[in-house]
VOPAGU-2260 file (C-alpha; in pm, 1 decimal, decimal comma):
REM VOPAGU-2260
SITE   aa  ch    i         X         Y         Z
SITE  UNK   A    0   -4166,0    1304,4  -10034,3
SITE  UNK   A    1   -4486,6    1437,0  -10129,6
SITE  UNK   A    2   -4664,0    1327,5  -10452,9
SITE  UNK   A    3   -4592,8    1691,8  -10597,6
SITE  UNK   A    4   -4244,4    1607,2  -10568,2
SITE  UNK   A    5   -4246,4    1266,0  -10668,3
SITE  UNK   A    6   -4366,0    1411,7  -11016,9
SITE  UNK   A    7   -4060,6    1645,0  -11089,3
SITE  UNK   A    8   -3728,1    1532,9  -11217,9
SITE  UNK   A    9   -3382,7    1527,3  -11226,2
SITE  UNK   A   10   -3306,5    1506,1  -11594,0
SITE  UNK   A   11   -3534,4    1443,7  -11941,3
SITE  UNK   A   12   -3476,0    1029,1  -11941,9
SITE  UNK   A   13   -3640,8    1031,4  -11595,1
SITE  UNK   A   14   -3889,0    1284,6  -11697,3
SITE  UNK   A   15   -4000,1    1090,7  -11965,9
SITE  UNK   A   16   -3999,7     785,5  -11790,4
SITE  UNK   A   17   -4225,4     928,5  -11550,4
SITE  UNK   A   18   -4465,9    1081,2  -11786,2
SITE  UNK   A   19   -4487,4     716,1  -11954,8
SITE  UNK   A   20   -4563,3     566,8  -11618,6
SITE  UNK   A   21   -4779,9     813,1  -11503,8
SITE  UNK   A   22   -5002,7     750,4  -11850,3
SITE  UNK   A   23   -4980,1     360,5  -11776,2
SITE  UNK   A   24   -5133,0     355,9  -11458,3
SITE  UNK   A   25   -5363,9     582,6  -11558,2
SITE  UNK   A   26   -5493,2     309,8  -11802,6
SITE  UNK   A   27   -5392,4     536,3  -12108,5
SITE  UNK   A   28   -5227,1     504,8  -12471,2
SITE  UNK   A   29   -4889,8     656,7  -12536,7
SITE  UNK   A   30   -4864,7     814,2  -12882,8
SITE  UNK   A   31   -4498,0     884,9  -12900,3
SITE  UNK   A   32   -4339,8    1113,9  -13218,3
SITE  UNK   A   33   -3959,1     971,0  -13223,2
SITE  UNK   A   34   -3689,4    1257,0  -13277,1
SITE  UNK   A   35   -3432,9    1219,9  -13485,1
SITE  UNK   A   36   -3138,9    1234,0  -13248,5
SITE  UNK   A   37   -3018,4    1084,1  -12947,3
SITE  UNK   A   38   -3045,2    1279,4  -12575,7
SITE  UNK   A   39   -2709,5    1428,5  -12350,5
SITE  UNK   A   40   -2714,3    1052,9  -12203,4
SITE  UNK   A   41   -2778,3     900,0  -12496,2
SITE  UNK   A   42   -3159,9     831,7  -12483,6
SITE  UNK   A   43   -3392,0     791,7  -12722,2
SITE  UNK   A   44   -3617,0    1114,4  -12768,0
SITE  UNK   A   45   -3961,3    1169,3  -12834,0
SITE  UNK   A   46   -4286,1    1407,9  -12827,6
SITE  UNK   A   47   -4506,4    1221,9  -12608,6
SITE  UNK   A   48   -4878,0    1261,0  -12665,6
SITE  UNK   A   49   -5174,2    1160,5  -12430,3
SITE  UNK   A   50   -5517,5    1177,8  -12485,6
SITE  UNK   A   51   -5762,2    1160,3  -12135,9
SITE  UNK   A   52   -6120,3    1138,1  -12260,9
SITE  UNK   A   53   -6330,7    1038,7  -12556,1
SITE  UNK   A   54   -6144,8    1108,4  -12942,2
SITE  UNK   A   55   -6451,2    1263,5  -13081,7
SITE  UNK   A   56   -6513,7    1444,2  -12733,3
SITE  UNK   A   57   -6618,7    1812,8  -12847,8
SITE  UNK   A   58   -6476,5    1988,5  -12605,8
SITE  UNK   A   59   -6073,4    1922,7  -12562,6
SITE  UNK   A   60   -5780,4    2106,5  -12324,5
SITE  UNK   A   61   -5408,5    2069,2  -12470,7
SITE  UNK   A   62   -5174,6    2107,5  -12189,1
SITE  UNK   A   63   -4813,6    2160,1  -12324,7
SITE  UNK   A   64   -4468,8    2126,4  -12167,8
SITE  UNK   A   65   -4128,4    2218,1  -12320,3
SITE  UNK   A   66   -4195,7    2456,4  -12623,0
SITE  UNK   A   67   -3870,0    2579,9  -12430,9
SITE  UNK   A   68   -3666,8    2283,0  -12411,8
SITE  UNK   A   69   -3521,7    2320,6  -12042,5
SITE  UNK   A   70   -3893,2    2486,5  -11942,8
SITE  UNK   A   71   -3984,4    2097,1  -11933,6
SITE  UNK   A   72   -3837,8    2032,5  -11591,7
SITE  UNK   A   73   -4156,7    2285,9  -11474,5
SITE  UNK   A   74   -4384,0    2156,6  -11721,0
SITE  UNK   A   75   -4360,9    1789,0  -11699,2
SITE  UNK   A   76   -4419,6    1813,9  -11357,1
SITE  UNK   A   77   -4749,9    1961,6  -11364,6
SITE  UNK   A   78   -4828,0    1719,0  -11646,9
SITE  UNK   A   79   -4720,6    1412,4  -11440,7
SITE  UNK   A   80   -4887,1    1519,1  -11143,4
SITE  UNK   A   81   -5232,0    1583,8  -11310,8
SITE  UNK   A   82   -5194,2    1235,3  -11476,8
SITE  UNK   A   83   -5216,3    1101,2  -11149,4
SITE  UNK   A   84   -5475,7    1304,3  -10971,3
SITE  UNK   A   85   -5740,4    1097,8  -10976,0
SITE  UNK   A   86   -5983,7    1348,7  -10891,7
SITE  UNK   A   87   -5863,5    1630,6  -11156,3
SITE  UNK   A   88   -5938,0    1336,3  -11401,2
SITE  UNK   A   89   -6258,7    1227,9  -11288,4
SITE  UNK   A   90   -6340,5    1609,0  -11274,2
SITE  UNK   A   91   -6296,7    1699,4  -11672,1
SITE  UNK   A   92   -6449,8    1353,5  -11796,6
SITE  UNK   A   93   -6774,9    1419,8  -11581,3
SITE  UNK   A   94   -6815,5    1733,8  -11768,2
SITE  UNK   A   95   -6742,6    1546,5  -12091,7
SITE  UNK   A   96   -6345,3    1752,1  -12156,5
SITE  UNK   A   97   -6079,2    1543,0  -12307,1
SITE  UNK   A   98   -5744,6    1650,3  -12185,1
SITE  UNK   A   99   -5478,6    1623,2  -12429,4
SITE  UNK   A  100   -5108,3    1572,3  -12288,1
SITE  UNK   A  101   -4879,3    1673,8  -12510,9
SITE  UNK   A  102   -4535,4    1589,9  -12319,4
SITE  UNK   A  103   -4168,4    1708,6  -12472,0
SITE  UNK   A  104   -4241,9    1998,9  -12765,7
SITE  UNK   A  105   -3882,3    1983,2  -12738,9
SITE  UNK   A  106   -3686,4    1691,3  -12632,3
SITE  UNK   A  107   -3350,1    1766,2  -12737,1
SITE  UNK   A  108   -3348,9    2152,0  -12582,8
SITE  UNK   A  109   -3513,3    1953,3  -12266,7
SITE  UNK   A  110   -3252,6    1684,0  -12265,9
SITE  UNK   A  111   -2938,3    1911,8  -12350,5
SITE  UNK   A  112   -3058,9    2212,0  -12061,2
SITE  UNK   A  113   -3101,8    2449,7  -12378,6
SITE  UNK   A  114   -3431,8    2654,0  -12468,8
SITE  UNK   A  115   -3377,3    2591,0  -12842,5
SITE  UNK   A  116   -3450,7    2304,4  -13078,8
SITE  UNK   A  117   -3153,8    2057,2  -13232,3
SITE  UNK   A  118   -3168,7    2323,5  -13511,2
SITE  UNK   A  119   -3089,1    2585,7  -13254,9
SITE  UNK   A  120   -3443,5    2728,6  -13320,2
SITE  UNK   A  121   -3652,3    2932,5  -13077,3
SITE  UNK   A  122   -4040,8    2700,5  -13153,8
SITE  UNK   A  123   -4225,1    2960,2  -13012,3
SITE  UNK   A  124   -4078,3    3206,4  -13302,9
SITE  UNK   A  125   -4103,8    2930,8  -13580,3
SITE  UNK   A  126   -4443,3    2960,2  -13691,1
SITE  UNK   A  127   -4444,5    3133,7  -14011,9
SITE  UNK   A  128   -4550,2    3114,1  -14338,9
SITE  UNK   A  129   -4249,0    3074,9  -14496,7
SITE  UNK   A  130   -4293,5    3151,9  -14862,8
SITE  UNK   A  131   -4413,2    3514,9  -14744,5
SITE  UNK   A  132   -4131,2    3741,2  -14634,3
SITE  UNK   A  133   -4043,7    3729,1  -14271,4
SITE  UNK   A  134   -4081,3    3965,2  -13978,1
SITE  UNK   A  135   -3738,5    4178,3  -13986,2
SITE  UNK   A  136   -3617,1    4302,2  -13613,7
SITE  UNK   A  137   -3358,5    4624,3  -13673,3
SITE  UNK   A  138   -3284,5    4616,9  -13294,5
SITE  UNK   A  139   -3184,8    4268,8  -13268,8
SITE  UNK   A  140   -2901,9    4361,4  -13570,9
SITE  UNK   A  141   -2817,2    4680,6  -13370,6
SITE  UNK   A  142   -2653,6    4419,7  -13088,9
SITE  UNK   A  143   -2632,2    4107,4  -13207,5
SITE  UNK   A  144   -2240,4    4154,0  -13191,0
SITE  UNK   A  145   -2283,5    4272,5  -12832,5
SITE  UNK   A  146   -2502,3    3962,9  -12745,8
SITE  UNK   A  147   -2243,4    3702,8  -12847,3
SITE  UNK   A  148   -1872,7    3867,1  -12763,2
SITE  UNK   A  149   -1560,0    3652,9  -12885,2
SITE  UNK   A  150   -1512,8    3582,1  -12509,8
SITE  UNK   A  151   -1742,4    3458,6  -12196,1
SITE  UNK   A  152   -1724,4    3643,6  -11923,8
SITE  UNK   A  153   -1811,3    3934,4  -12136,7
SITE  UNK   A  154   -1514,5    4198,0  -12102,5
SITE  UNK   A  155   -1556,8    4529,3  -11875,8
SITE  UNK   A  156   -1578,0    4702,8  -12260,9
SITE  UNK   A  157   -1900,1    4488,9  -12376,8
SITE  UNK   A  158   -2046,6    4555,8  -12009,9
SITE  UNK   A  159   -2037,0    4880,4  -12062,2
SITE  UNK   A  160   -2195,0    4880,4  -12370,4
SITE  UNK   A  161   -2427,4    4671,6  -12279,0
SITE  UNK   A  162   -2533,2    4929,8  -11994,6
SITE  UNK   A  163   -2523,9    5215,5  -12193,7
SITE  UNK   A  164   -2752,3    5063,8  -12427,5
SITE  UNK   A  165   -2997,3    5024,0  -12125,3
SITE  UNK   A  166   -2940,5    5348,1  -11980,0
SITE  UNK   A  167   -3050,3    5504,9  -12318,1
SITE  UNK   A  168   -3311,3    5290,7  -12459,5
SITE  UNK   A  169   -3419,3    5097,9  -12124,0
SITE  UNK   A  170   -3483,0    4754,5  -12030,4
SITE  UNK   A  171   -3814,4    4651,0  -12203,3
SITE  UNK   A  172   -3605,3    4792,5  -12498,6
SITE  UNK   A  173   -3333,6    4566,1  -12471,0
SITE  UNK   A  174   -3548,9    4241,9  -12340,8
SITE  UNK   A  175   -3798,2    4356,5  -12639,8
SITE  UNK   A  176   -3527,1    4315,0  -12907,2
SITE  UNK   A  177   -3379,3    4021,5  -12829,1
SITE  UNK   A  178   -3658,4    3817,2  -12785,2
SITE  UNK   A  179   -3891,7    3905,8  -13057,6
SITE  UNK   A  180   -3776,2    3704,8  -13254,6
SITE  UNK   A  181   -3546,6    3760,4  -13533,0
SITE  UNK   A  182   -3408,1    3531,2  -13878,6
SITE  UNK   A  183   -3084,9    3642,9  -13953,0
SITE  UNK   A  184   -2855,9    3498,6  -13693,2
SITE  UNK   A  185   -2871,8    3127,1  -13698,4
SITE  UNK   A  186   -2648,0    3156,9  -13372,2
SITE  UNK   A  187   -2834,0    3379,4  -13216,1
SITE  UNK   A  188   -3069,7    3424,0  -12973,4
SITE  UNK   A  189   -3476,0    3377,0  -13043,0
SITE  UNK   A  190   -3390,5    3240,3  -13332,9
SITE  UNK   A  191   -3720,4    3186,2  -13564,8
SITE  UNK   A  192   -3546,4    2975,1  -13844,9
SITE  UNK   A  193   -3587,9    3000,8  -14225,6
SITE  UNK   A  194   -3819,2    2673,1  -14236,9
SITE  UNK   A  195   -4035,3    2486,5  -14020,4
SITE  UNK   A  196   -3829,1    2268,0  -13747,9
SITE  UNK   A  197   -3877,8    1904,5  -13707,8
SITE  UNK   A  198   -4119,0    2014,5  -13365,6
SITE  UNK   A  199   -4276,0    2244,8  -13547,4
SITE  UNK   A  200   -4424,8    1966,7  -13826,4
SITE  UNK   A  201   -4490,3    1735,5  -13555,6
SITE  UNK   A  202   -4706,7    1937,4  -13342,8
SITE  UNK   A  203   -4924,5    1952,1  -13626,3
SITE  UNK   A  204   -4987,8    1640,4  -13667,7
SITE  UNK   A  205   -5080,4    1596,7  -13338,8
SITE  UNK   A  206   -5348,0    1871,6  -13315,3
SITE  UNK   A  207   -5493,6    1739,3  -13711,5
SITE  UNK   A  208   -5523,8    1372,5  -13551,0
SITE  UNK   A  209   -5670,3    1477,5  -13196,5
SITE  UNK   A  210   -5847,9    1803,9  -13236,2
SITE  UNK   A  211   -5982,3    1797,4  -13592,7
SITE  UNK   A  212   -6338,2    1711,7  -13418,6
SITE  UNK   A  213   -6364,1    1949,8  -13157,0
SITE  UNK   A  214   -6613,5    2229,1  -13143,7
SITE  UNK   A  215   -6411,0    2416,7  -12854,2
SITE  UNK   A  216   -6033,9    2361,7  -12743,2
SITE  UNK   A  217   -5871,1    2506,4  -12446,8
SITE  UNK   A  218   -5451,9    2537,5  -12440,5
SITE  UNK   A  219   -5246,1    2596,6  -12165,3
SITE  UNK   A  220   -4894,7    2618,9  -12280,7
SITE  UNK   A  221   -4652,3    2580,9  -11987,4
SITE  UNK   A  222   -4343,5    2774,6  -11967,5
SITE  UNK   A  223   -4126,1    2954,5  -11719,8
SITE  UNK   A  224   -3842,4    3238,2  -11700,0
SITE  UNK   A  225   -4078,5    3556,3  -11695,3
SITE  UNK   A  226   -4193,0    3761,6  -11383,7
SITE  UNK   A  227   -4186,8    3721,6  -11000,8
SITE  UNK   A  228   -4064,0    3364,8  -10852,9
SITE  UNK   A  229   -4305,8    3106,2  -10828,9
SITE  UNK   A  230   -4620,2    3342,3  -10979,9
SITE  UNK   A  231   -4767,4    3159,1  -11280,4
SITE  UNK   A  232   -4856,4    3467,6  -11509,0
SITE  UNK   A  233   -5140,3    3376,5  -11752,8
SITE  UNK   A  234   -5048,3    3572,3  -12112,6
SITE  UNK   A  235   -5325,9    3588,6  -12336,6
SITE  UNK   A  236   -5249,9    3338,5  -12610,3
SITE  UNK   A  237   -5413,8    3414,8  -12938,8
SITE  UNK   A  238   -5501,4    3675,7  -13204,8
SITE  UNK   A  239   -5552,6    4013,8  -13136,0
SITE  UNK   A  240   -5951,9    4016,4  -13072,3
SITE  UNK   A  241   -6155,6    4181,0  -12784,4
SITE  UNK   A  242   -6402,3    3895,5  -12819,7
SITE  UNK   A  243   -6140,8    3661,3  -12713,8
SITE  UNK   A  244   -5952,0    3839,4  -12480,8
SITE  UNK   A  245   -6288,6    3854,3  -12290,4
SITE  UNK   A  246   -6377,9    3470,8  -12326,1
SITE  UNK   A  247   -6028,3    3397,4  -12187,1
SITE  UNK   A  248   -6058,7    3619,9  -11868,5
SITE  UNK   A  249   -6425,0    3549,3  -11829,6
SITE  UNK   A  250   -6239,0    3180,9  -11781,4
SITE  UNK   A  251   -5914,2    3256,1  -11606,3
SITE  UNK   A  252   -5973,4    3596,1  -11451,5
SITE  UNK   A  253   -5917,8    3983,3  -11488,1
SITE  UNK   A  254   -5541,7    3873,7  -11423,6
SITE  UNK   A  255   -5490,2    3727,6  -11809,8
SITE  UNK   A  256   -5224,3    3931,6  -11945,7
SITE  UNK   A  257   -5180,2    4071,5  -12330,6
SITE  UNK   A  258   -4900,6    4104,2  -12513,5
SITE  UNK   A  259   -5122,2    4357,9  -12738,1
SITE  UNK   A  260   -5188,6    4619,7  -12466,9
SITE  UNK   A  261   -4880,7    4628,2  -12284,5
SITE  UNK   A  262   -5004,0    4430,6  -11969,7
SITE  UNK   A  263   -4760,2    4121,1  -12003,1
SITE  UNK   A  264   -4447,0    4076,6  -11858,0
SITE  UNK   A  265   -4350,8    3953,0  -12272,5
SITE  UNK   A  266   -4299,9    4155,4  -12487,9
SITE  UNK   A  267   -4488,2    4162,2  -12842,3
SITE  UNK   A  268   -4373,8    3864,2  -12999,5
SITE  UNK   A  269   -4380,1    3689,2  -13386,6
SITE  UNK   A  270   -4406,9    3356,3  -13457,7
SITE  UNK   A  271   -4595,2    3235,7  -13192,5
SITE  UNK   A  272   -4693,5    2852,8  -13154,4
SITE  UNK   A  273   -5060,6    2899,3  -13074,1
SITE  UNK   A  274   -5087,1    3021,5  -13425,6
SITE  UNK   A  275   -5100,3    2654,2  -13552,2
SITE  UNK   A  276   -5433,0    2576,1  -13414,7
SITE  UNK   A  277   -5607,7    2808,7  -13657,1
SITE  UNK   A  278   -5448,4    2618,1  -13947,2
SITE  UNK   A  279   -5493,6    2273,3  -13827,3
SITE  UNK   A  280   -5817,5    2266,4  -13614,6
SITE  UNK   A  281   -5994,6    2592,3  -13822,2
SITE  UNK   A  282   -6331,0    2416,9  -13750,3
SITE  UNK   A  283   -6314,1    2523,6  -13346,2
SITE  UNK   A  284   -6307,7    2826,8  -13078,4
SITE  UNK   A  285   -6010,5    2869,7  -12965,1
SITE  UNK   A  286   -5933,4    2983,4  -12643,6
SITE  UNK   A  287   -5551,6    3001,6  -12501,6
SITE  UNK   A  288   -5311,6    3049,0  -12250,1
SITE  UNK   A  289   -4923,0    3087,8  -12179,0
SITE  UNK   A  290   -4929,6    2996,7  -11812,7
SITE  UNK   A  291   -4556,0    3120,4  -11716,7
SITE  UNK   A  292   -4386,3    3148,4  -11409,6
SITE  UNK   A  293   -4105,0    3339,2  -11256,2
SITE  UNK   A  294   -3802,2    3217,4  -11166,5
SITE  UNK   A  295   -3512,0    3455,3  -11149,3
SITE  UNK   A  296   -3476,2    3867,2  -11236,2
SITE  UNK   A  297   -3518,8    3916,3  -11631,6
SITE  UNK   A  298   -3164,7    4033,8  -11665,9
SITE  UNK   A  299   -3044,1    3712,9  -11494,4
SITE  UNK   A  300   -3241,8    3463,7  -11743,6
SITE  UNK   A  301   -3098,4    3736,8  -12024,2
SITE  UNK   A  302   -2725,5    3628,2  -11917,6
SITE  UNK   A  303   -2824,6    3307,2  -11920,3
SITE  UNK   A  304   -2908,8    3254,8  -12280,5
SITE  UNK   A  305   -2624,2    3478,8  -12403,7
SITE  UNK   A  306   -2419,6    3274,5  -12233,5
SITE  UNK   A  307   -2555,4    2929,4  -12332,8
SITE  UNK   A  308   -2568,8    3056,0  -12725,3
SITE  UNK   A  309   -2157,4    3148,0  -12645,0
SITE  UNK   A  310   -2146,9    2802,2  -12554,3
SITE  UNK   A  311   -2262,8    2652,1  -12836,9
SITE  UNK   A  312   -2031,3    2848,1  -13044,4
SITE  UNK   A  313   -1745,2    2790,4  -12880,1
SITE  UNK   A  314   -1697,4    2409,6  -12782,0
SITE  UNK   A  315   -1393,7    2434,7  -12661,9
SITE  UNK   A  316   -1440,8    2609,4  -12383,9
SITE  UNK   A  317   -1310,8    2495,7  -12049,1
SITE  UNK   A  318   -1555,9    2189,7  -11921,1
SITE  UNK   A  319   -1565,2    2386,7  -11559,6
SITE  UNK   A  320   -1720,1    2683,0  -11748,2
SITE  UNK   A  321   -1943,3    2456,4  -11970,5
SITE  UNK   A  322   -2093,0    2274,0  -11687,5
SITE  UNK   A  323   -2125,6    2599,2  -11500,0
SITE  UNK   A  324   -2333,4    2774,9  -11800,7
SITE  UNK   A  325   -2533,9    2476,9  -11855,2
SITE  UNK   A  326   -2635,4    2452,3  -11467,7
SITE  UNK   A  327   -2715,5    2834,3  -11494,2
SITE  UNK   A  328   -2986,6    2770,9  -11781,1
SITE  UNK   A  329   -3142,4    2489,1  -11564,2
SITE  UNK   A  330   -3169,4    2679,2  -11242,4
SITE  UNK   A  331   -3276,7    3052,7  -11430,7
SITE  UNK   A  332   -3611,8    2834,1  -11558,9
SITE  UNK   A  333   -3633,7    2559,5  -11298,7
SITE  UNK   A  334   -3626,6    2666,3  -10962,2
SITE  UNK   A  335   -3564,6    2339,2  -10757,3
SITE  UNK   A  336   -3737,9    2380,0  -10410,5
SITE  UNK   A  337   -4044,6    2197,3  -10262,6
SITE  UNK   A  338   -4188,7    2550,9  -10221,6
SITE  UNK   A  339   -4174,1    2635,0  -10584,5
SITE  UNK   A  340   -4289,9    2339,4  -10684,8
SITE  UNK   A  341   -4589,9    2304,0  -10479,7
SITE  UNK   A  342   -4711,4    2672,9  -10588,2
SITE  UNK   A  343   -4621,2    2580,6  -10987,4
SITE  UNK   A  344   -4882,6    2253,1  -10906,2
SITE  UNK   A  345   -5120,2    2449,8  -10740,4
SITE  UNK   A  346   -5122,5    2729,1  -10981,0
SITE  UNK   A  347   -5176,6    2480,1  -11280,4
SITE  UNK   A  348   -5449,9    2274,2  -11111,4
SITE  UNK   A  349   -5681,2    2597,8  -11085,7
SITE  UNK   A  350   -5610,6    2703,7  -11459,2
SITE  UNK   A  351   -5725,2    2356,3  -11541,2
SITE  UNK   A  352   -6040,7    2348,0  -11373,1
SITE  UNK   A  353   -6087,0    2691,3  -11512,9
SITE  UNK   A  354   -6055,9    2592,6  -11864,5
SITE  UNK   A  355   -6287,2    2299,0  -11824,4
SITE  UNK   A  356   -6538,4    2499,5  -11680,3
SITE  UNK   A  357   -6508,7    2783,0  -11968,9
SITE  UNK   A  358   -6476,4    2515,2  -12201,9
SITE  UNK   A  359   -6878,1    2416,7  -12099,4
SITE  UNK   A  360   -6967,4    2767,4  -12072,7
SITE  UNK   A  361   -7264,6    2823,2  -12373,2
């Protein structure tokens, strides 16, 4: 095997053993934030941090895997294999870049094959302020009923509806309101909770402690599920602002999308992770990416979730079907081929460089 494939994994425990090793023979310190709860095999969980260059550097890249629990088996990968890339390394500390690991957001959706948190919280919805009235989302009500039947398969009547829905109002319609975000339906998909999640409160500790004395930090959040196999779609990844828009495809290219204009593949979104940044490190520029890659057809990844979120509600379900669902959500964001893999590496490697260069632009 090649050393691309060497760095993906099988399940979280091995994916977090290999991020551990990867960091000790790179000559770094682990920072690990312990969860709560125990992983699907019984393993300890954690959000495992890495910092690659000097703590009071002034220019620092975050690299994230597993906002999206089961995302992680793409995004560890590319975090492993950078670890040990020697050159990639050598690279960002000659031009004076710390690169901050952040490995996990999610261990328990990453251990489990789910894309929510132990609370059953969407993370990338669960930035809020939540003593201010949340974001409502009409359309998501309109169908939650439709999204979560009583049975799984859904029946030839809830197909039906389902279509007609689509016929009428159209795809982006339907992919639009169910993953907004919404906060009524604890069960239900995109969920954006009522309070900040364990993840959520953790993650912001980590960027107060390592990126309080930056001047300029770079993110590339890694995720998958979204647009054509194996094409790592870079989604502009901050406020609504021309200025930065520019800065981030004067870095990565005319090819950074915007889920503000239209030009993503996601749809206009609320609670968004990236937010955090301006309320923990409000002394730097930010600049910011959602690198995300394709895997299978929307309405595939769609079925998916519903199904996984029927799951969850019904435990009793037969353990054929329940094995079946949950190897469904693995392969609909992890698409486990050498050739997938090697263009998810090489995609990542050139956003990297990218960053570090725009992150000594002046």
């Amino acid at each position: 095997m090649t050393r691309i494939q060497e760095a993906f994994s099988e399940h979280y425990a091995q994916a977090r053993t290999k991020f551990l090793a990867a960091a000790r023979a790179a000559g770094l310190a682990v920072d690990s934030h312990a969860h709560p709860l125990r992983g699907s095999q019984g393993e300890a969980l954690a959000m495992d941090v890495v910092l690659d260059g000097a703590p009071d550097s002034a220019h620092l890249l975050i690299v994230s895997s597993a906002c999206h629990g089961v995302e992680g088996y793409c995004g560890s990968g590319v975090q492993v294999h950078a670890l040990a890339d020697a050159a990639w390394r050598a690279q960002a500390r000659e031009a004076g870049v710390a690169v901050l690991y952040i490995h996990a957001l999610n261990p328990h959706g990453f251990s489990f094959d789910r894309r929510v948190t132990h609370e059953g919280v969407d993370l990338n919805r669960n930035f809020h302020d939540f003593s201010r009235p949340l974001p409502a989302n009409p359309d998501y009500q309109e169908i939650a009923d439709l999204l979560l039947p009583q049975t799984w398969p859904p029946t030839a009547e809830n197909l039906a509806a389902t279509e007609r829905y689509i016929a009428e109002r159209g795809l982006a319609r339907w992919q639009a309101a169910i993953s907004r975000g919404q906060h009524e339906f604890e069960h239900g998909l995109f969920y954006g909770g009522r309070s900040p999640t364990w993840n959520n409160q953790t993650l912001r500790q980590v960027l107060r402690r390592y990126g309080s004395r930056a001047q300029r930090v770079a993110w590339i959040d890694l995720h998958t599920g979204l647009g054509p196999s194996g094409v790592g779609e870079k989604i502009f990844a901050d406020r609504d602002d021309a200025q930065s828009l520019a800065r981030a495809r004067a870095w990565w290219g005319d090819q950074v999308t915007s889920i503000y204009d239209g030009s993503s593949s996601s749809p206009l979104l609320t609670g968004l992770m990236w937010t955090s940044i301006f309320d923990e490190c409000p002394q730097a520029q930010y600049t910011g990416i959602a690198l995300e890659y394709g895997t299978e057809p929307v309405a595939k990844v769609m079925q998916a979730l519903r199904a996984d979120h029927w799951l969850h509600l019904h435990p009793e379900a037969a353990p054929e079907q329940a094995r079946q669902i949950r190897q469904q959500m693995r392969e609909v964001f992890y698409t486990d081929t050498p050739a997938w893999r090697a263009q998810i590496v090489e995609q990542a490697q050139q956003a990297f460089v990218q960053a570090v260069a725009g992150l000594r632009m002046h």
